[in-house]
MIDOSE-1310 file (N, C-alpha, C; in nm, 2 decimals, decimal comma, always signed):
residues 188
xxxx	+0,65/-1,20/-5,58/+0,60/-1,06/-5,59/+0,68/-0,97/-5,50; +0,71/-0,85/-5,56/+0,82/-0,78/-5,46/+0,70/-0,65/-5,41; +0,79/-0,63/-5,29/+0,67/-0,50/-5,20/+0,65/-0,39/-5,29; +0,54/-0,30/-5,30/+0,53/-0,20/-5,34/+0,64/-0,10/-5,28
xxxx	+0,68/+0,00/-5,40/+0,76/+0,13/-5,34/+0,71/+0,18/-5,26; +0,75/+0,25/-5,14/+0,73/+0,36/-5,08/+0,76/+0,53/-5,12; +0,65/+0,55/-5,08/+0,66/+0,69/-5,15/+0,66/+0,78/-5,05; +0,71/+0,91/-5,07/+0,75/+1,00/-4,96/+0,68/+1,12/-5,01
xxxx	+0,57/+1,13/-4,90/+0,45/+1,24/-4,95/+0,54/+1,37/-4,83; +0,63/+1,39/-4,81/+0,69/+1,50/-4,69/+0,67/+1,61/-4,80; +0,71/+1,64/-4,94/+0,78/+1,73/-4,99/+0,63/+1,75/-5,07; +0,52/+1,65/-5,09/+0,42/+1,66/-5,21/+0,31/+1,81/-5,15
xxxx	+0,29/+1,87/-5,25/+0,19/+1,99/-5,22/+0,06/+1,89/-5,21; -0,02/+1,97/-5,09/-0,16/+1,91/-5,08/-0,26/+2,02/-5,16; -0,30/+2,00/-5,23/-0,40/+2,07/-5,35/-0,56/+2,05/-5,29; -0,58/+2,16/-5,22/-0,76/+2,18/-5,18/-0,81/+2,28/-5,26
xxxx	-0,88/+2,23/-5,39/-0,91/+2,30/-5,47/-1,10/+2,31/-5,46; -1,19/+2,28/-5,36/-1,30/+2,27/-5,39/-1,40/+2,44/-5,36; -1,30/+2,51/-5,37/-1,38/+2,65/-5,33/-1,34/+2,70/-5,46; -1,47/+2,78/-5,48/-1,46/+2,88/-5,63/-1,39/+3,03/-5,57
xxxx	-1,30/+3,10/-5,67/-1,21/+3,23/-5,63/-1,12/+3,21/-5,72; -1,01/+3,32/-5,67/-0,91/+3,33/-5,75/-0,79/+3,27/-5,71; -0,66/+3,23/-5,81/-0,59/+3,10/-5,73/-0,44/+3,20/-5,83; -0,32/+3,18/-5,77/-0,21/+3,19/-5,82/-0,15/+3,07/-5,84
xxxx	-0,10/+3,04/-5,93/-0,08/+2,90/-5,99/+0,07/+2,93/-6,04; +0,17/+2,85/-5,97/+0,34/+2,85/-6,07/+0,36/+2,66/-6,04; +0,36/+2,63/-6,19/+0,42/+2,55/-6,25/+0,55/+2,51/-6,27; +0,64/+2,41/-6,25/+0,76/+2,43/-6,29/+0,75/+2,27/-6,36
xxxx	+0,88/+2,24/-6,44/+0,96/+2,15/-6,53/+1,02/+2,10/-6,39; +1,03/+1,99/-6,44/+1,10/+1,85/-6,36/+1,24/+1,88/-6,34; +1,32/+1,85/-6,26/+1,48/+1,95/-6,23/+1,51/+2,08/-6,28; +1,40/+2,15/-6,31/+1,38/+2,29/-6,32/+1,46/+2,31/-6,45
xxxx	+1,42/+2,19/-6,54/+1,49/+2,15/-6,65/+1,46/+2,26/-6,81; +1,54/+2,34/-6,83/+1,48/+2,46/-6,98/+1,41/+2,40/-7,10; +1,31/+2,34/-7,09/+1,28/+2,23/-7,22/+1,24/+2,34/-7,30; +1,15/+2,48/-7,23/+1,12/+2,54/-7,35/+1,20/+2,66/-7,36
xxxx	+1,32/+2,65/-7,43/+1,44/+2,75/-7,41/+1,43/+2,87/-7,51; +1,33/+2,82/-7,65/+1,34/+2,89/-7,78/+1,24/+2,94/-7,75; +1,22/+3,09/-7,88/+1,06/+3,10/-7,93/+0,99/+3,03/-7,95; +1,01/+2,93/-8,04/+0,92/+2,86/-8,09/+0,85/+2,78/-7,95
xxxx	+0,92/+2,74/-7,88/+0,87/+2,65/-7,74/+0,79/+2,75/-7,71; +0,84/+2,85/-7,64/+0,79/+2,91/-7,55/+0,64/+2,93/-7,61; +0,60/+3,00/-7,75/+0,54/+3,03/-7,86/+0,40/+2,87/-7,75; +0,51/+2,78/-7,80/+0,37/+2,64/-7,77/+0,31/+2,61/-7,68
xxxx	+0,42/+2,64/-7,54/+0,37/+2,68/-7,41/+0,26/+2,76/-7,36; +0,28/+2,90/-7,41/+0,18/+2,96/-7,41/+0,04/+2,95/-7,46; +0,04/+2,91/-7,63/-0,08/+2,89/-7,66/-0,16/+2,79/-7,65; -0,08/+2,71/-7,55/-0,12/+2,59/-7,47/-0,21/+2,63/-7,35
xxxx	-0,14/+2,69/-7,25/-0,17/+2,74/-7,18/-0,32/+2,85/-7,17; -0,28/+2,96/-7,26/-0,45/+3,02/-7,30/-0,55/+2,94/-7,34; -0,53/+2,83/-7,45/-0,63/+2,76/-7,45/-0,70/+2,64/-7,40; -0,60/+2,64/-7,35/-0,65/+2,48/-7,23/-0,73/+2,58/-7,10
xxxx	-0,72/+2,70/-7,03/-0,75/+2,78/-6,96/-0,89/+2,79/-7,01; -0,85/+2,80/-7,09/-1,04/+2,82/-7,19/-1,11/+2,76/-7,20; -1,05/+2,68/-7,24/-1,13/+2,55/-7,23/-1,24/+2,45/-7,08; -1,13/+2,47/-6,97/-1,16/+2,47/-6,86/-1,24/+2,55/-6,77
xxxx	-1,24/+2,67/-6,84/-1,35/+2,81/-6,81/-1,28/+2,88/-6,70; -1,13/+2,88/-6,73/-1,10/+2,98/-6,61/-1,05/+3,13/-6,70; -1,06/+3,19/-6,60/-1,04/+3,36/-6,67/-0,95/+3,39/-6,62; -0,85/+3,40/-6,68/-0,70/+3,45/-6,66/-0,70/+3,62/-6,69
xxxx	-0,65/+3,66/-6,55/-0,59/+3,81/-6,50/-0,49/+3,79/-6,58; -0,36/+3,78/-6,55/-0,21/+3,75/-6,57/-0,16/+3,62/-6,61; -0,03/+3,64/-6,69/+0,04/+3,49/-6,67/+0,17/+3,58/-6,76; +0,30/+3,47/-6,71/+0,39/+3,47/-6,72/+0,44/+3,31/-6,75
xxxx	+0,50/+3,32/-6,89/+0,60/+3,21/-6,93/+0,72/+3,17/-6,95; +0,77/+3,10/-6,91/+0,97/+3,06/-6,93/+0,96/+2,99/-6,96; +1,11/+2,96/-6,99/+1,20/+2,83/-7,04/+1,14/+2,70/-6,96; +1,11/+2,71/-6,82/+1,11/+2,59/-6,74/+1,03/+2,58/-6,60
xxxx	+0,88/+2,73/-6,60/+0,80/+2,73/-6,50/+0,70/+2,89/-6,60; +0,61/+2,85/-6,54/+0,53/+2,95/-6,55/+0,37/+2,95/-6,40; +0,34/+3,14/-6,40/+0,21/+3,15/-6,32/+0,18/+3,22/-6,39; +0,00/+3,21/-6,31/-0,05/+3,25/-6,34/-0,15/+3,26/-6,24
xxxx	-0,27/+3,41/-6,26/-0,36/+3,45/-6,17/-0,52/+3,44/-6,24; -0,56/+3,35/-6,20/-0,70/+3,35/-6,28/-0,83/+3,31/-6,20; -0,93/+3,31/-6,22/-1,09/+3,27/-6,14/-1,11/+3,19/-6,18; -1,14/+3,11/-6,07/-1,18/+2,96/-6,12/-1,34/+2,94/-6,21
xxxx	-1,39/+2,85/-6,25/-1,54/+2,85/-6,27/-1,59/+2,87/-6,16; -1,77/+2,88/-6,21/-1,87/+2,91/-6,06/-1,87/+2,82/-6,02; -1,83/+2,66/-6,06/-1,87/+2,54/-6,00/-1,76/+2,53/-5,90; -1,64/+2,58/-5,92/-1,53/+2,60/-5,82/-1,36/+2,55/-5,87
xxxx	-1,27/+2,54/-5,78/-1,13/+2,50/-5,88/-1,10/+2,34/-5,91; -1,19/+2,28/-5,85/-1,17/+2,14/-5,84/-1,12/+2,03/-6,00; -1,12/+2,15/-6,10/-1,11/+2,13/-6,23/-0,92/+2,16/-6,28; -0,90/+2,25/-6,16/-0,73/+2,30/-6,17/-0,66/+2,14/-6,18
xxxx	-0,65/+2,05/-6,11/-0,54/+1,99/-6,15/-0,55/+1,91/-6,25; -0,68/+1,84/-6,31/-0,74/+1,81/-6,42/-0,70/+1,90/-6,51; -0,69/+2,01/-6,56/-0,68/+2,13/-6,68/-0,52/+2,14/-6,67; -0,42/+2,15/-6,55/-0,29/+2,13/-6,57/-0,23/+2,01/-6,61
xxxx	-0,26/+1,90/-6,58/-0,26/+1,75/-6,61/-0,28/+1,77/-6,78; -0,36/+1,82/-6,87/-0,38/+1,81/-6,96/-0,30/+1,89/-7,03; -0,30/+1,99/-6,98/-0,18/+2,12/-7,04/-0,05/+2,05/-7,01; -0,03/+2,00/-6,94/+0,15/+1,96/-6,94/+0,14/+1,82/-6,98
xxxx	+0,07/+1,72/-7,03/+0,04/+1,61/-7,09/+0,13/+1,64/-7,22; +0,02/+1,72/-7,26/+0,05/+1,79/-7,46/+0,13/+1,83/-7,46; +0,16/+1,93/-7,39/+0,30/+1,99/-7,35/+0,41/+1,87/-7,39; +0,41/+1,80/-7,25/+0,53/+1,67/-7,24/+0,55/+1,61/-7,37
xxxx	+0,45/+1,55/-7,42/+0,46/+1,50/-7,56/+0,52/+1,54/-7,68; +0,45/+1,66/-7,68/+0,49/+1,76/-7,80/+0,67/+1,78/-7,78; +0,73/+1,85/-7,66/+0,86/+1,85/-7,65/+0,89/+1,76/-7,66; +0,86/+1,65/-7,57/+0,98/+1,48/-7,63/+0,97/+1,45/-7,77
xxxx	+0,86/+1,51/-7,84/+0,89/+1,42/-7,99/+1,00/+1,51/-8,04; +0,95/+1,61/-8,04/+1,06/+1,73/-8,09/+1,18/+1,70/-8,04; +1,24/+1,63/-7,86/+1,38/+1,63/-7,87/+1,39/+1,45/-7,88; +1,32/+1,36/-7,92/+1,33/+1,23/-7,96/+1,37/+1,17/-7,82
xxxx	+1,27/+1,22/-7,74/+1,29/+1,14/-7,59/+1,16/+1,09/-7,51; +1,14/+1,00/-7,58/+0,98/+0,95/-7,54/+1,00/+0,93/-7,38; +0,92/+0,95/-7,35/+0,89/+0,89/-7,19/+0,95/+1,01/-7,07; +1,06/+1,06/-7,15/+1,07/+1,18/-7,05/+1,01/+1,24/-6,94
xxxx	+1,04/+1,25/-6,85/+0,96/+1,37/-6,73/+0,97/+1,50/-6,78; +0,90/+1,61/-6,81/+0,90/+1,68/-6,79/+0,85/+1,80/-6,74; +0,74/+1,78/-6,67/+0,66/+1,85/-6,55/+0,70/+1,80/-6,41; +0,69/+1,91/-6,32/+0,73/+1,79/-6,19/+0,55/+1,84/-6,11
xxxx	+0,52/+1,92/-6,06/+0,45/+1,98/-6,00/+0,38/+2,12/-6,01; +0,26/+2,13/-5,94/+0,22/+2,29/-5,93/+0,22/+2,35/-5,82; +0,18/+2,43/-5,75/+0,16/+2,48/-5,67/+0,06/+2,63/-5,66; -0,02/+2,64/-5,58/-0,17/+2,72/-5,62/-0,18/+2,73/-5,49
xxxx	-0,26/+2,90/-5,45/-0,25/+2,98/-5,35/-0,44/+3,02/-5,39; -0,49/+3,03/-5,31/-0,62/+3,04/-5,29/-0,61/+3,22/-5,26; -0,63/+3,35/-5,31/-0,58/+3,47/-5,31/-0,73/+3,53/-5,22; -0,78/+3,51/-5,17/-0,89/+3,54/-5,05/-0,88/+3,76/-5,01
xxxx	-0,78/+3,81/-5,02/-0,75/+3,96/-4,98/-0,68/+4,02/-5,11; -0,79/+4,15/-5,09/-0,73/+4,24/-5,20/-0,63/+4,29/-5,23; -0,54/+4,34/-5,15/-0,41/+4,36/-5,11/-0,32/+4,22/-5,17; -0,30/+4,10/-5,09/-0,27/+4,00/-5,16/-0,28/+3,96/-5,33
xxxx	-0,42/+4,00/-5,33/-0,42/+3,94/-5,50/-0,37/+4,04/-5,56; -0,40/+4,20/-5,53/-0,31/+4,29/-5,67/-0,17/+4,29/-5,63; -0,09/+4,23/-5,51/+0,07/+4,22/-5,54/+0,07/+4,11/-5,64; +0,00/+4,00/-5,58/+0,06/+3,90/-5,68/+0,02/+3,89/-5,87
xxxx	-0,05/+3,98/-5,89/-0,10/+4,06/-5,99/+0,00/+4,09/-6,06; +0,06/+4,20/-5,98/+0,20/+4,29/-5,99/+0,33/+4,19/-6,01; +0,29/+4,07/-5,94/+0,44/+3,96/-5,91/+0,40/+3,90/-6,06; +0,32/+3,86/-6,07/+0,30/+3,78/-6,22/+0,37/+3,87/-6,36
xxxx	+0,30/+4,00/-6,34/+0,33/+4,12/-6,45/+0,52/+4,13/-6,47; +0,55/+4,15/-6,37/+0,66/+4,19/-6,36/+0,78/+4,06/-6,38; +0,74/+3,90/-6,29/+0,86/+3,82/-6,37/+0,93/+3,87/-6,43; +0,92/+3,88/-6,55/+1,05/+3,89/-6,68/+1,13/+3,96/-6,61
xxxx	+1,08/+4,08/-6,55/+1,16/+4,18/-6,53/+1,25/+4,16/-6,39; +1,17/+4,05/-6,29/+1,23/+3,98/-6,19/+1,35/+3,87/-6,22; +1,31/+3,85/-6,31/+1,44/+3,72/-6,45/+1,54/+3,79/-6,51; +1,54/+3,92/-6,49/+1,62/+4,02/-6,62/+1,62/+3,99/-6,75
xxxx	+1,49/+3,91/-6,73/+1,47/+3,91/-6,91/+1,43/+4,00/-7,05; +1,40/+4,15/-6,95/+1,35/+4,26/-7,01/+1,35/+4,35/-6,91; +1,36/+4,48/-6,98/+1,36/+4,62/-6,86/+1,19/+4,61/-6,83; +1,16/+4,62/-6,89/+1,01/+4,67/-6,88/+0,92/+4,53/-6,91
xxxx	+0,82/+4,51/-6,81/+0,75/+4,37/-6,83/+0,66/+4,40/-6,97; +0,63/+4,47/-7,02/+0,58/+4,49/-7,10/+0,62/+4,44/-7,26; +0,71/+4,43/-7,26/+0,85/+4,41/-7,40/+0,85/+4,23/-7,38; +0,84/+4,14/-7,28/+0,87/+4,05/-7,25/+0,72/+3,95/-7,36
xxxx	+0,69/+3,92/-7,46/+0,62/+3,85/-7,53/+0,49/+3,74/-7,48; +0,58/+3,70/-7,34/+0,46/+3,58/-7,33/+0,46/+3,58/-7,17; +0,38/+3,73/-7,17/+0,31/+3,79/-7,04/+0,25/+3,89/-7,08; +0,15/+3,89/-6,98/+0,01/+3,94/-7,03/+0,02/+4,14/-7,01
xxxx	+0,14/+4,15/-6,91/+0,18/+4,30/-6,89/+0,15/+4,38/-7,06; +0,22/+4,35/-7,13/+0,19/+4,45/-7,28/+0,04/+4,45/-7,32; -0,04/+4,36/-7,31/-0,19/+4,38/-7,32/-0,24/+4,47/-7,20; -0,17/+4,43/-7,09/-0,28/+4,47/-6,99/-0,24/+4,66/-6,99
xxxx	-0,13/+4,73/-7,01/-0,11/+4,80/-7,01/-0,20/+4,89/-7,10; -0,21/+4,81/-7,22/-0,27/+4,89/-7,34/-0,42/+4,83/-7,34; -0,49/+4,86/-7,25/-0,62/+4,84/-7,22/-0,66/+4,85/-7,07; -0,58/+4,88/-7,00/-0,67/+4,91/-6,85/-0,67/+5,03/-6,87
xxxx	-0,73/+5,07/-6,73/-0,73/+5,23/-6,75/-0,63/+5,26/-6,71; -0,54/+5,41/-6,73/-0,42/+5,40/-6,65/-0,42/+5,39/-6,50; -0,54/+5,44/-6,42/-0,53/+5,43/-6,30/-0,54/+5,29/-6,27; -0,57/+5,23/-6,31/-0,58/+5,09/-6,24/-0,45/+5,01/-6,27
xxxx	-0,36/+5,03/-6,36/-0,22/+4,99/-6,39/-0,13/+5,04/-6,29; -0,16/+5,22/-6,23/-0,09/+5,25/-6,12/-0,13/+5,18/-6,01; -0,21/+5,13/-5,98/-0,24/+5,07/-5,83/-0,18/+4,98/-5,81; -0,21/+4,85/-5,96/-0,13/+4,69/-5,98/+0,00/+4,75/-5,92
xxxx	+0,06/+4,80/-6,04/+0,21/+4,83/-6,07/+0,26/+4,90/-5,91; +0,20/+4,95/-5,82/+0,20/+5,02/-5,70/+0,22/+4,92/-5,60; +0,21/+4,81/-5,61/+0,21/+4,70/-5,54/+0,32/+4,65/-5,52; +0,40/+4,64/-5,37/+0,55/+4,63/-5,38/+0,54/+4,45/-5,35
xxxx	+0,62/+4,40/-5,41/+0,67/+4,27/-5,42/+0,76/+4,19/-5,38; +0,87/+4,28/-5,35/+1,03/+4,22/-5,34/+0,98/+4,13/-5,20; +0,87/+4,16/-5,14/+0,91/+4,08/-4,98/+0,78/+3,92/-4,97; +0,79/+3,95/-5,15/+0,64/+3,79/-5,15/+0,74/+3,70/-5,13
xxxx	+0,72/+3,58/-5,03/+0,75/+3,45/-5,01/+0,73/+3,33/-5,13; +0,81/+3,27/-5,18/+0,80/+3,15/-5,19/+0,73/+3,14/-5,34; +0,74/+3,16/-5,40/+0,68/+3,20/-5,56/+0,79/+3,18/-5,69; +0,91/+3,13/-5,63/+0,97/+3,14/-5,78/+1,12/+3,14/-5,69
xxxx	+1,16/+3,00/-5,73/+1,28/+3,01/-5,68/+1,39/+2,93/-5,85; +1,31/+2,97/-5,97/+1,34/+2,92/-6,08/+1,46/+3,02/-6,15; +1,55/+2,99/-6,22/+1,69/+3,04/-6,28/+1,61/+3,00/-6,45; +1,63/+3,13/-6,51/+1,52/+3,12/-6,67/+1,66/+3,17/-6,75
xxxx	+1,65/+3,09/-6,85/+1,73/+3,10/-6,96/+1,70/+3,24/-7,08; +1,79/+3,34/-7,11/+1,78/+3,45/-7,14/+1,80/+3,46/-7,35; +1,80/+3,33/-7,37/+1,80/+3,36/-7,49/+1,73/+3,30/-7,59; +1,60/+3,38/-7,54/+1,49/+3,36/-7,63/+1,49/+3,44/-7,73
């Protein structure tokens, strides 16, 4: 019998999900790898993502999609978040699957991890509101977050009130920590 691996928990996120609130959630692919490079991917990612959210009864503010991470800002149920890593586990399950058949690579990794922020201050939650909306535009993947297909900025624009879009949108960003240190592929 040979010893069990050792495993190196230095680098692993500790996930305390048992309080109900709002959580900022970025996702990334395994070596920050572009699996979903095309429309059509991205297209699956997404409507993965809204319905598995649904499913799990969280109510998503924002979200932002790429080639190889996505966040998102949403409320957990009343029972609390304790359901977040369970509902991402499922969402990047189908995910995983669905892309390896498509590139004929069973067994693949391709999720590595999440990471989720517990947003407790109002200030805090409408920048990162603002940080979610704007991605693309943080990616140079569009002038205007709104033009960018698989973020929620073009809805949210054309249904808030406008003042409440100036407040989001008012929310400066460039000095948020630690949220996206991902390189997104521009030809979708």
């Amino acid at each position: 019998m040979t010893a069990p691996q050792k495993i190196s928990w230095r680098n692993a996120q500790l996930h305390e999900l048992s309080a109900r609130g709002t959580y900022i959630v970025t996702a990334g692919t395994y070596n920050k790898a572009h699996h979903f490079r095309t429309r059509d991917r991205l297209n699956v990612l997404h409507r993965g993502l809204l319905s598995v959210t649904q499913k799990f009864g969280w109510r998503l503010e924002a979200w932002s999609v790429f080639s190889n991470h996505y966040h998102l800002v949403g409320h957990s149920p009343d029972e609390g978040a304790n359901n977040l890593a369970q509902m991402l586990g499922f969402l990047h399950e189908k995910t995983a699957k669905w892309i390896n058949k498509l590139d004929n690579a069973a067994g693949r990794v391709v999720w590595h991890n999440f990471w989720e922020t517990r947003l407790t201050y109002k200030k805090s939650y409408l920048a990162r509101l603002n940080y979610v909306h704007q991605n693309p535009v943080r990616h140079r993947l569009v002038a205007v977050a709104n033009q960018y297909p698989w973020c929620l900025a073009g809805w949210f624009e054309r249904t808030a009130r406008p003042a409440r879009t100036k407040i989001i949108y008012g929310f400066k960003i460039d000095k948020l920590k630690g949220l996206d240190d991902y390189e997104v592929l521009s030809e979708w």
